[in-house]
N, C-alpha and C positions, 0 to 999 in steps of 0.2 A: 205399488212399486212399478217405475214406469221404466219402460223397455232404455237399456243404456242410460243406468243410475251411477252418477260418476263413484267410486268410492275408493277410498282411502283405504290400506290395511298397515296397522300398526302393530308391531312386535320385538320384543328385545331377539326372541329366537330366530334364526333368518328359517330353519325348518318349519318353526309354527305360521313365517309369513306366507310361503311359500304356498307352502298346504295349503290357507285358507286363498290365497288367490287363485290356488288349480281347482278346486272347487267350486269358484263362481264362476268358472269358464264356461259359454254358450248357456250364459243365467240371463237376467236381465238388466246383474251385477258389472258394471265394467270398471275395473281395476286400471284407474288413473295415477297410483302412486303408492309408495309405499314406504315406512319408515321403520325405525328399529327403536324410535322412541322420541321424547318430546323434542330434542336441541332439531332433530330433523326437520320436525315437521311446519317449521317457521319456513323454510325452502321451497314449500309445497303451495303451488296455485291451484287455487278454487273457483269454480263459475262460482258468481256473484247472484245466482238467483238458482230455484228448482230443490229439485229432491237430491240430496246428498246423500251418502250411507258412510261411516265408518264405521271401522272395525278394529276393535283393541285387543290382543290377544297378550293373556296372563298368566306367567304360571306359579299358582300362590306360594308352590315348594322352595324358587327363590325368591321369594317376597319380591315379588313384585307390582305388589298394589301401590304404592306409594308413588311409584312412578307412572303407574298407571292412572290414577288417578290425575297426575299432573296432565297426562295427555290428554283424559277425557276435558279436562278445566280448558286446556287450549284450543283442543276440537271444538269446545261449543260457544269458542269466541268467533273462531274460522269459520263456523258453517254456516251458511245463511239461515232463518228463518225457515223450518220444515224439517231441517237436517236431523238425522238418525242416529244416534250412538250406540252401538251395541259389543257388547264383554263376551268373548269366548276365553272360558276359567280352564287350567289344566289343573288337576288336584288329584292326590289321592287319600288327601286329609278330609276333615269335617269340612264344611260350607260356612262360614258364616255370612247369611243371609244379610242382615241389618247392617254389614260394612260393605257389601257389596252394593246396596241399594243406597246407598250414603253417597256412591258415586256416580248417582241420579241416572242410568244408562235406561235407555229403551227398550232394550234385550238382554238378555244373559245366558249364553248357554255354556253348561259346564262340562267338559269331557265328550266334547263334539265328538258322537258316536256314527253319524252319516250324511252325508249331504243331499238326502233330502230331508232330516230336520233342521239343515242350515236354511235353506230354501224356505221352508214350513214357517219356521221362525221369524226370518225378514220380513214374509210376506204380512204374517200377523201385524210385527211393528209397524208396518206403513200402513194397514190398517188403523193405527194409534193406540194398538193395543200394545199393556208393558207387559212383557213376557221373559219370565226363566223358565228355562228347558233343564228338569236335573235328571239325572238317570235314580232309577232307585236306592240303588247298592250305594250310594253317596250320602251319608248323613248330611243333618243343615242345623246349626242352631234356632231356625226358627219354626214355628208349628201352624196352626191352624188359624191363630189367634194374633198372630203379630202383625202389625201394622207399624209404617212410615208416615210423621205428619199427619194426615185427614183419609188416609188410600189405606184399605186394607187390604192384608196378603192371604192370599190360599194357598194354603203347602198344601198338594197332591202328590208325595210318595206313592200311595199306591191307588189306584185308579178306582172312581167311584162304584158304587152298584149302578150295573146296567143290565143287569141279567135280564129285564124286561122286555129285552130286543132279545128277537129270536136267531139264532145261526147268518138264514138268509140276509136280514137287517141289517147285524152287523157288518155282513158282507159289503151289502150296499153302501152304508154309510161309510164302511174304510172306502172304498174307491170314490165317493163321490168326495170325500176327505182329501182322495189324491188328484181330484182335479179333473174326476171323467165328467161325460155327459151323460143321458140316462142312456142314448142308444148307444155308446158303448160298452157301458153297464150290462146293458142287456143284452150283447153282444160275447161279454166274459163269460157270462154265467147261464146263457143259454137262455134265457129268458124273454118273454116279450116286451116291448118297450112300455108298454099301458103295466103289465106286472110291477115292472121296477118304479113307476107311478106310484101304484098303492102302495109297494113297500116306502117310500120316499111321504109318503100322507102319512103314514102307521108310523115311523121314525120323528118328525116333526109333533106327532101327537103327545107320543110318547116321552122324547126330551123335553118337551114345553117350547120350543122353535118356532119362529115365525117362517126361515127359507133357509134356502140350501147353504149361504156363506154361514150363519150360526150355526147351523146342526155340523158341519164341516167343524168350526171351533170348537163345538162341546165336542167333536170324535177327541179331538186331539187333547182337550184339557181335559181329558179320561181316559188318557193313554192307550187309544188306539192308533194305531197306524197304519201304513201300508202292508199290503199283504208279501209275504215274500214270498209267494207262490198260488199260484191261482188252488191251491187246498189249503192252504193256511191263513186265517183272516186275520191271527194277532202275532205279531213279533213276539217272542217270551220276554227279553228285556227291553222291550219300549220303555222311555223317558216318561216321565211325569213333566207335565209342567204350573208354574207357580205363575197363573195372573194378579197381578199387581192395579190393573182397573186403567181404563184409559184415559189417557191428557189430552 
């Protein structure tokens, strides 16, 4: 994702637009437009080259897929080549997984819980990875097992065994998940910089990880995340997320 990414945010709810454009503020997101739904966004000019991002916000309680779907159809005649689509789901129903993925998005997060899993998440997609971010308490109709087309889906409700990382590791691994370097690292936790080394060798070992951008990925497609306190290395209700495999 490259620093003033033009994007779009789409919402019937002017609060659900709002929200998500005060959240990418001072991102690398910049909010060139915004619309409440399809008729709108025929209005709306786009650079003709680069990284685009949009953003569809849905809330399935008033069915609003159908319409949503209409957007994402229009958005990805509008965006050039590279361009991003990504679904933020309001629900308090089941998920169904396979009509969401029907509407071919790059992302999906559902019941956007913080904006740094918005953040988390975007970055993934411009990566080119397709990623849904579900909370756990969210049923899906889909499992372990389901697949779209030739791309198979991994539902992670609840986060793999990792037990084999020790306290300290974990530790490491969430901040280096959040974007630190080592000698900051080692700077939180009191540590020497050559320590957080071998803990960062013993980590990679350990996941099967070739460098720090994948062992960051497996933190988070195992539902770790940021610490919300330099004592606390795991949120209790951390998201799971559903990789869908990259395009």
């Amino acid at each position: 994702m490259s620093k003033n990414t033009p994007t779009i945010v789409v919402a019937a709810r002017s609060l659900l637009r709002e929200g998500i454009a005060a959240l990418l503020q001072n991102t690398p997101c910049k909010v060139v437009a915004t619309a409440a739904g399809p008729k709108e966004l025929t209005h709306v000019r786009l650079p003709e080259r680069g990284a685009i991002l949009a953003i569809v916000g849905i809330n399935v309680r008033d069915r609003q897929l159908n319409e949503a779907a209409e957007s994402v159809r229009l958005l990805r005649s509008l965006l050039p080549h590279g361009g991003k689509v990504v679904l933020i789901v309001e629900t308090d129903a089941t998920i169904d997984v396979p009509r969401l993925l029907a509407l071919s998005p790059d992302g999906c997060i559902v019941n956007l819980g913080s904006r740094d899993i918005l953040i988390k998440t975007l970055e993934l997609v411009f990566m080119n990875e397709r990623i849904f971010t579900i909370p756990r308490s969210i049923a899906t109709t889909a499992t372990e097992s389901t697949s779209t087309n030739d791309r198979p889906i991994r539902i992670l409700n609840e986060p793999d065994s990792n037990g084999s990382l020790s306290p300290r590791e974990r530790q490491v691994l969430i901040s280096l998940a959040g974007g630190k370097s080592n000698k900051v690292i080692a700077r939180q936790y009191g540590l020497a910089e050559t320590t957080v080394k071998v803990h960062l060798k013993a980590i990679l070992r350990k996941t099967g990880k070739q460098n720090r951008t994948q062992a960051a990925i497996w933190a988070i497609e195992h539902g770790l995340c940021e610490p919300v306190s330099e004592g606390r290395s795991i949120v209790a209700d951390a998201p799971s997320l559903v990789s869908v495999g990259s395009r």
